[in-house]
N, C-alpha and C positions, 0 to 999 in steps of 0.2 A: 506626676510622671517621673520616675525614676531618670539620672542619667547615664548616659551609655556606656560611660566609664565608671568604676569603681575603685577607689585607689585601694581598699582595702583588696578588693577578690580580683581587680582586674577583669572584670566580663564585662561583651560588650553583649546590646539586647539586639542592635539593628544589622551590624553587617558580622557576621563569623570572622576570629581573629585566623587568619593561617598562619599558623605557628611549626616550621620544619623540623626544628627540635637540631638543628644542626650547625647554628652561627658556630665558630670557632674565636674563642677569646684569646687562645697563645696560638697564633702560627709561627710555627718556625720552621728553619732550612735547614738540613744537614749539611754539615760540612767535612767531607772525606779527607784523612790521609795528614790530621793534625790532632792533636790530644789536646785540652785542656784540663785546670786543677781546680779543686773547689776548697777552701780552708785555708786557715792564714799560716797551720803546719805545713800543708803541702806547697803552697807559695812560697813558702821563705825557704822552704827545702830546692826549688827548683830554680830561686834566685840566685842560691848557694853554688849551685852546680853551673849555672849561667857564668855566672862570675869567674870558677875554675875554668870553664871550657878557654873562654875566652880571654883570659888572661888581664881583667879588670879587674879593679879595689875599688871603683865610685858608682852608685846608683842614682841615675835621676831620677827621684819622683815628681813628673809630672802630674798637678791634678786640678781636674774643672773646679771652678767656683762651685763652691758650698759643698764637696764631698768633705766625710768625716776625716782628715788629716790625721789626728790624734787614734781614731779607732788602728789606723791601718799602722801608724809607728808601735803601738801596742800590740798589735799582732804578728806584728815581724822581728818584734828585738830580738828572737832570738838570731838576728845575722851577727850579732855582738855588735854593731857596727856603732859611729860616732853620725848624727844625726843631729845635719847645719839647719835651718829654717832659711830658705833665701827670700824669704820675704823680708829678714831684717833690712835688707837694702835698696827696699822698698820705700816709699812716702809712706808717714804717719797715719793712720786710719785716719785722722782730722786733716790732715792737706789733703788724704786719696776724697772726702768724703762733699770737702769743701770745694775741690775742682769741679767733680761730677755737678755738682748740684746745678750749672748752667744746661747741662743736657737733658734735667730731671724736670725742670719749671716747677710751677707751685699747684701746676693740673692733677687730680687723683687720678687720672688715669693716661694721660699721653705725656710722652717728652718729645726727644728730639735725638734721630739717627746721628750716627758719628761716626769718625776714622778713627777714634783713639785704638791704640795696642795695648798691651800688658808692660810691654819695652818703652813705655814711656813713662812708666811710674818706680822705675829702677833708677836710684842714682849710680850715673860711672863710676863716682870714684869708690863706692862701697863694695860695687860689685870685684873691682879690682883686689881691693882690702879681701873678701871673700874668696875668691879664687887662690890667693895665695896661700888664705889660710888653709883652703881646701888639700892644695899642692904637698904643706906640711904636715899635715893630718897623718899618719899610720894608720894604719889595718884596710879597716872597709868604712866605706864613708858614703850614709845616706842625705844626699841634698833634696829639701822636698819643697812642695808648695807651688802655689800659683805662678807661675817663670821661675820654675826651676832648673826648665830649659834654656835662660835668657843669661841663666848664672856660669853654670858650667852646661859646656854642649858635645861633651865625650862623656863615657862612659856609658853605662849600661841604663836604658830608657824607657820607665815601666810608665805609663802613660792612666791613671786613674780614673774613670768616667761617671759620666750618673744622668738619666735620663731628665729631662728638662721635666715631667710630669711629677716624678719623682722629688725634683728639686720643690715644686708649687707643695706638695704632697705636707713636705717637710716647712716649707713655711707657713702651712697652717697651723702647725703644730708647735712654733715657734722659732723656730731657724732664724739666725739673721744673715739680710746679704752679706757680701763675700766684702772683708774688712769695715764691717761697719757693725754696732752696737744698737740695732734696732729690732729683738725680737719679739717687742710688742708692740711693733706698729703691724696698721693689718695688713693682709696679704697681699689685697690691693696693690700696695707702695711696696712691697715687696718685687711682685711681679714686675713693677715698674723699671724701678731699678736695675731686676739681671736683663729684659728683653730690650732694654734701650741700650745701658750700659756693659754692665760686666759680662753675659753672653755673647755681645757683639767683638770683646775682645778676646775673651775666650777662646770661642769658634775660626778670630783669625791666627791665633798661635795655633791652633788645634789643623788647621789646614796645614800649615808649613812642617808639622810633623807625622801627620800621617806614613810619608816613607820611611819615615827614622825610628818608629817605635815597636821595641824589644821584646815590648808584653804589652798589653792592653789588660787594664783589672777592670773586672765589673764591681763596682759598688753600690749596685742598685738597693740592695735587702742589706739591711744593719747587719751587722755578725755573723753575715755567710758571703764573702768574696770570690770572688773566681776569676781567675786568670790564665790567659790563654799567650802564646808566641806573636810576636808579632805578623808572621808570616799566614799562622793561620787564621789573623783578625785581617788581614786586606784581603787573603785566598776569600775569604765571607763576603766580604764586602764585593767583591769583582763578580761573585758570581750571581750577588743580587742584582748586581747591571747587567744581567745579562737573563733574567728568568724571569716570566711575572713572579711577581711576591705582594704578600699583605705588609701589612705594619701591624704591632700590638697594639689593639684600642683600649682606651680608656673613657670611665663615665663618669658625670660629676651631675652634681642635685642644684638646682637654682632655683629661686622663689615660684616660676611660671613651669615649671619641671612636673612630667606626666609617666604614664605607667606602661605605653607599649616596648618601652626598649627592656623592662624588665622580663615578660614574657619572650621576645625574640630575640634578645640574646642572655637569656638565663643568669637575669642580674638577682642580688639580696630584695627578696622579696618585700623584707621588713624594712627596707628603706623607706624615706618619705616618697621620695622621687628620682628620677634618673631625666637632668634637660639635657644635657652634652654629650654625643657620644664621640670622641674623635676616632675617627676610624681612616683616616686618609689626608693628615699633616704632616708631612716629612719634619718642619721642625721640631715639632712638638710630639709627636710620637716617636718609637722605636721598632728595634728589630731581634728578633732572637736568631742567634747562630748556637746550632747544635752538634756540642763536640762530643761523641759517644755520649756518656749520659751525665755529659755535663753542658749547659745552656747556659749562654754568655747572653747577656741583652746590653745593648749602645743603641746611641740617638742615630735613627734613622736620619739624619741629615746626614752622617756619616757619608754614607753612598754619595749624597750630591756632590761634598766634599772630593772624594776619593775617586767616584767613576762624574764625573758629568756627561763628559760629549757620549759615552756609554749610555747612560740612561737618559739624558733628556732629548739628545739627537744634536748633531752640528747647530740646526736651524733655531730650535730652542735655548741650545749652549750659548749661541751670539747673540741673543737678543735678551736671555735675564743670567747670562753667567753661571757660577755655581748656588743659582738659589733654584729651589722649586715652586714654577711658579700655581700649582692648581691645588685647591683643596676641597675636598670631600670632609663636611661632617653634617651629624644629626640634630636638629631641632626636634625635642619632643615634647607637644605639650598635650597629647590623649590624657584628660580625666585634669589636665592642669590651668592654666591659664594665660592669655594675650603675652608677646613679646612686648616689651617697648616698643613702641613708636619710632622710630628713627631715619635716619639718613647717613649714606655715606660719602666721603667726601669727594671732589672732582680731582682730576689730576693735576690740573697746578696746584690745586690746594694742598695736596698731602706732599708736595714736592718742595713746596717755596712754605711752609709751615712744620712740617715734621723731618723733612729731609728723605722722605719716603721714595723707591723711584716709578713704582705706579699705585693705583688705587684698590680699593676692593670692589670690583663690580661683584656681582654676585644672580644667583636666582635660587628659586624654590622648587624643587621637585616633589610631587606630594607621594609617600610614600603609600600613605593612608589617613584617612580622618571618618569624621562622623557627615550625618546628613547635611545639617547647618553649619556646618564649619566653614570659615573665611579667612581671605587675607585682603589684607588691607594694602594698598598697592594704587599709589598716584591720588593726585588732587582732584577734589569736584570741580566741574566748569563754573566761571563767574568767582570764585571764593576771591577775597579782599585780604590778600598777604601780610596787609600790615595788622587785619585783625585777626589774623591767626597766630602770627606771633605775639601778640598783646595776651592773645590767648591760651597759648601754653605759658608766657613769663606770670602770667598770672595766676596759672593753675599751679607751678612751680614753687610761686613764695605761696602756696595756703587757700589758695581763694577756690572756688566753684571746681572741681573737674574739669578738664581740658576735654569739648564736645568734638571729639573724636568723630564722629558719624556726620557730622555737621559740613566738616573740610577735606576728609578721608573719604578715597572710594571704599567701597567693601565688596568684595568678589565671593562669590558661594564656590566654593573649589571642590572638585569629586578627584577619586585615586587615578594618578598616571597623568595631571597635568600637571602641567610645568609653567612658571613666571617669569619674566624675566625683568631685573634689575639692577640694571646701570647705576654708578654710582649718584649721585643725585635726586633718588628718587624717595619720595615716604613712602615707608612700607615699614607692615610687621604681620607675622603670623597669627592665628589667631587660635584661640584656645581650640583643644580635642581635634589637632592638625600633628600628621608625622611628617616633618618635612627634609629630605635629602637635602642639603646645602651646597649648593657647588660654588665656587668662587677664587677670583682670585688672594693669592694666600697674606696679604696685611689685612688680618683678621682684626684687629683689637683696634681699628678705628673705625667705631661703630660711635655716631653723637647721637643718641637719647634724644626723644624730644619732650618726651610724656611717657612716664611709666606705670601710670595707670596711681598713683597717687602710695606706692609700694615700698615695704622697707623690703634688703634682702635678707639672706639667710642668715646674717650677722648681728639684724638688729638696724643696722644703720642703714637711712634714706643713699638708695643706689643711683650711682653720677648722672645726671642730666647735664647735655650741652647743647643749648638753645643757642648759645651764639656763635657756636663754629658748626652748627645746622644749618642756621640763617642763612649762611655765607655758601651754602652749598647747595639747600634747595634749588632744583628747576622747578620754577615755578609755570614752564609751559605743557609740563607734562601731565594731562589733567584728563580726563575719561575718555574724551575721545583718541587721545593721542596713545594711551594707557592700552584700550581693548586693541588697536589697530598694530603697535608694537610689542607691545609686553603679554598680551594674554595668548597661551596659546595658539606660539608661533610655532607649526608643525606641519610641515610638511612632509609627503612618501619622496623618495629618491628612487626605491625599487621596491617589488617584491617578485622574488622568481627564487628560483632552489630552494626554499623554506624557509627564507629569510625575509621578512619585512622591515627594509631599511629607511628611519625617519631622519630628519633632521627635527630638533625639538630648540632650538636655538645657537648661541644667545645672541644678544643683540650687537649692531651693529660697532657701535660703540665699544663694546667687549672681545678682548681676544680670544677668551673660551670659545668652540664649537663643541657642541653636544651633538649628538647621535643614539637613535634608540634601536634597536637590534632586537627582534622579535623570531626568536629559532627554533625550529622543527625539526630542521636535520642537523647538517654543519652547514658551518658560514667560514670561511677563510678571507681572514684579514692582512691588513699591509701597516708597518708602523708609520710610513709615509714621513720618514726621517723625524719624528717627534716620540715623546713620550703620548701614554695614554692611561689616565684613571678613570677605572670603571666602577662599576655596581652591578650588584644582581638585583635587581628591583622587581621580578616575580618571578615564580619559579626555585623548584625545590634547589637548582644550584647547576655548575657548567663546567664542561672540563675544558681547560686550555691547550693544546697541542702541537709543540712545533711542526711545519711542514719537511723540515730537514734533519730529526732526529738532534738536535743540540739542545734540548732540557723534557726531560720526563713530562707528561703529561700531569697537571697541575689542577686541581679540584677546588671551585670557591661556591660559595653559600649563598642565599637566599642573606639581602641586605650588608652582604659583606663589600669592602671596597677593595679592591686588587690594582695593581700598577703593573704594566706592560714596558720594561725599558726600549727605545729606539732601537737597541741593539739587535731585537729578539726578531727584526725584520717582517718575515712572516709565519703567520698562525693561526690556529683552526681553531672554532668555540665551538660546542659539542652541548645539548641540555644533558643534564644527568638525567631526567626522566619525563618525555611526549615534550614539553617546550619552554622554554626560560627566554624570559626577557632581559638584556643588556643594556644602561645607558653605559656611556662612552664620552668623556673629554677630551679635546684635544687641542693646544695651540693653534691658531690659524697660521698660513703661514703668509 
């Protein structure tokens, strides 16, 4: 018997793929009543004029870790200008590398959260020595670099970006982090470094200037820049807080990586696989602001940065600040195979251990799969904990397979249920499964328990952490406790006007509540003082409608993820054609 996936042709024999033909890969927002420029002529032509208007000789370039530095002084010399590096006043790559390495530990894959700044790897008295030089300098004078804000904090303030995806993009390719000489360590330790480290300081100079900055340059594409006014990159950002919007997704291939997200969202056929699809991480994803027919893209975290109490809502803003706390992405493994095994950790764990300040609870929403499709979800009753971890340490150094089926419940799962998964619990998807991910957003402390005995797509056996699992399994959570809490928790709340409104979890445990919105006519919603990320989970796609005329009706897709900010109060969802289903996340309150 044939199976139901194909990676080559993509067909299934048993259930019909509904394919809309309509995902949108770039959504972007227009943004009225501001120009931007594309070309490093027209940049340096409107820096020039900047500089006249305003009656300035010094430009700061501000720029995120790991943008091209060198590409953008090349494409601007023609300002004639003299061009300081304030990173000399900086720590040595060897002291910046030799500090960090407490917050990095000797784990491939986790460190340790932290307060450092950028401002605290600046020696004063250099910086002093710099500023004077600066002072004496003639003409026009470009200060650039990493706190080149921290050096001089007048003059003209062109702030340089590059989307977090883009940054991974390029450390595949060899990149090394920011001040250090590692471009062939792998990505892994790459990642490691800017999401512990260097992004965390980054992102806090990167707040404190948000009102101050002059130009915003996109650096996202090598050798085609664009730069916009400062004025018309927060007018962007303000009016995301205030409209639903998408984010730009991104898809990436991993060992257990399957073949439906290439049919539904019209991915490279020729690819092996597509497992990740991020379509609903404010950090990790981005945003397109479009200036007439030029398109600026910056890290959607942006927004959290710039609008918070705007998008996430008071109630939300005081309880996780300016971070966002929900995330939306895709598990695909149709025609691929099993996730790891895993657990995630509890919240003292990730607090008194990573410096985290809550955890990733999580659950599975099935988009789609096959007949026998499974997830794996809580412990058998009776199982002997000490020999189950004998028995993944053992499957680990070489020995037998770790009998997964043995200690693991296994659930037969059909489309439109939902799991739920508090931190604490084993669980992993299983192969010819599309699974919607919702969770909260410290994504990357996932501990491995058993990966199916797997190298990844590198070559190299992928991290297993049996011992910061140990310390986190609940080991009371076991079939019975499993179907009674975690399987298909769903209950109706209403159905009347043509709307069928469920509650679909999650669990107690977990801040997320979910909501599934099943519509025939219109449904009018409340943002109930919180943010809300959705999904269109069937159905060819939904229009959004303010009730009060303050943002145009808004059009989203069939498995596309969309954000509702606090601000947008109330609103109508509409199917685009006979009826579309909605799930809906929201903070509790």
């Amino acid at each position: 018997m044939k199976p139901a996936w194909s990676a080559q042709h993509c067909y299934r024999e048993d259930i019909r793929l509904i394919n809309y033909g309509n995902y949108d890969k770039a959504p972007a927002k227009r943004i009225e009543g501001y120009r931007a420029c594309a070309g490093y002529d027209a940049i340096t032509a409107a820096l020039k004029r900047a500089l006249q208007e305003r009656n300035e000789r010094v430009i700061v370039l501000e720029t995120y870790t790991e943008v091209n530095v060198q590409e953008i002084l090349e494409g601007v010399k023609g300002l004639n200008a003299t061009f300081i590096n304030a990173e000399e006043c900086m720590y040595s790559d060897r002291e910046y590398t030799d500090y960090i390495r407490q917050y990095l530990t000797d784990d491939r894959v986790f460190g340790i959260m932290n307060t450092l700044n950028i401002r605290d790897f600046y020696w004063n008295d250099m910086v002093r020595v710099m500023r004077e030089r600066i002072r004496e300098t003639a003409g026009t004078v470009v200060v650039y670099g990493v706190g080149a804000s921290v050096v001089w904090e007048e003059g003209l303030l062109v702030y340089a970006d590059l989307a977090r995806w883009e940054i991974q993009c390029r450390f595949a390719k060899g990149l090394s982090n920011w001040k250090s000489s590692n471009s062939s360590a792998p990505k892994l330790a790459k990642f490691k470094q800017g999401f512990f480290v260097e992004w965390r300081m980054a992102d806090r100079l990167k707040r404190k200037l948000l009102d101050r900055i002059d130009f915003l340059l996109d650096t996202n594409v090598p050798g085609e820049p664009k730069m916009v006014g400062g004025d018309g990159f927060r007018a962007g950002l303000d009016l995301f807080s205030k409209e639903p919007f998408r984010l730009v997704p991104y898809f990436a291939p991993e060992v257990w990586g399957g073949q439906w997200m290439k049919e539904i969202c019209d991915l490279d056929r020729s690819a092996q696989n597509y497992a990740w699809a991020f379509d609903g991480v404010p950090e990790e994803n981005s945003i397109y602001l479009q200036f007439g027919d030029v398109r600026i893209e910056v890290p959607s975290i942006d927004v959290v940065f710039y609008r918070p109490r705007e998008l996430l809502g008071d109630r939300v803003h005081a309880r996780f600040g300016d971070e966002y706390p929900i995330r939306f992405d895709y598990l695909d493994t149709m025609g691929g195979q099993n996730l790891s095994l895993q657990v995630h950790p509890l919240t003292e764990y990730i607090q008194s251990v990573f410096g985290m300040h809550y955890t990733q609870d999580e659950s599975y929403y099935i988009m789609d799969c096959d007949e026998n499709s499974v997830v794996y979800l809580g412990l058998k009753e009776g199982i002997d904990k000490n020999e189950m971890i004998a028995e993944l340490e053992r499957a680990q150094k070489g020995g037998e397979p770790f009998p997964a089926e043995r200690f693991v419940n296994k659930w037969p799962v059909k489309k439109h249920d939902h799991y739920l998964i508090p931190g604490g619990t084993v669980h992993c998807s299983g192969a010819n499964t599309m699974v919607l991910e919702i969770s909260a957003t410290p994504y990357i402390f996932t501990f491995k328990l058993w990966d199916w005995g797997r190298v990844g797509l590198d070559g190299i056996p992928r991290p297993v952490h049996i011992n910061h699992g140990k310390q986190n399994i609940q080991w009371y959570r076991t079939t019975g406790w499993v179907k009674e809490n975690l399987v298909n928790r769903i209950e109706t709340i209403s159905d009347e006007n043509g709307t069928l409104t469920e509650r679909t979890g999650l669990h107690e445990r977990e801040f997320i509540e979910t909501r599934r919105y099943t519509i025939t006519g219109s449904c009018e919603m409340v943002s109930e003082g919180g943010v809300s990320q959705c999904n269109v989970v069937e159905g060819r796609g939904a229009v959004i409608e303010s009730t009060d005329g303050s943002f145009a009706p808004y059009e989203v897709h069939y498995a596309e993820t969309f954000i509702i900010p606090a601000s947008v109060g109330r609103f109508v969802i509409r199917p685009l054609d006979g009826e579309v289903r909605i799930l809906r996340a929201t903070v509790r309150g």
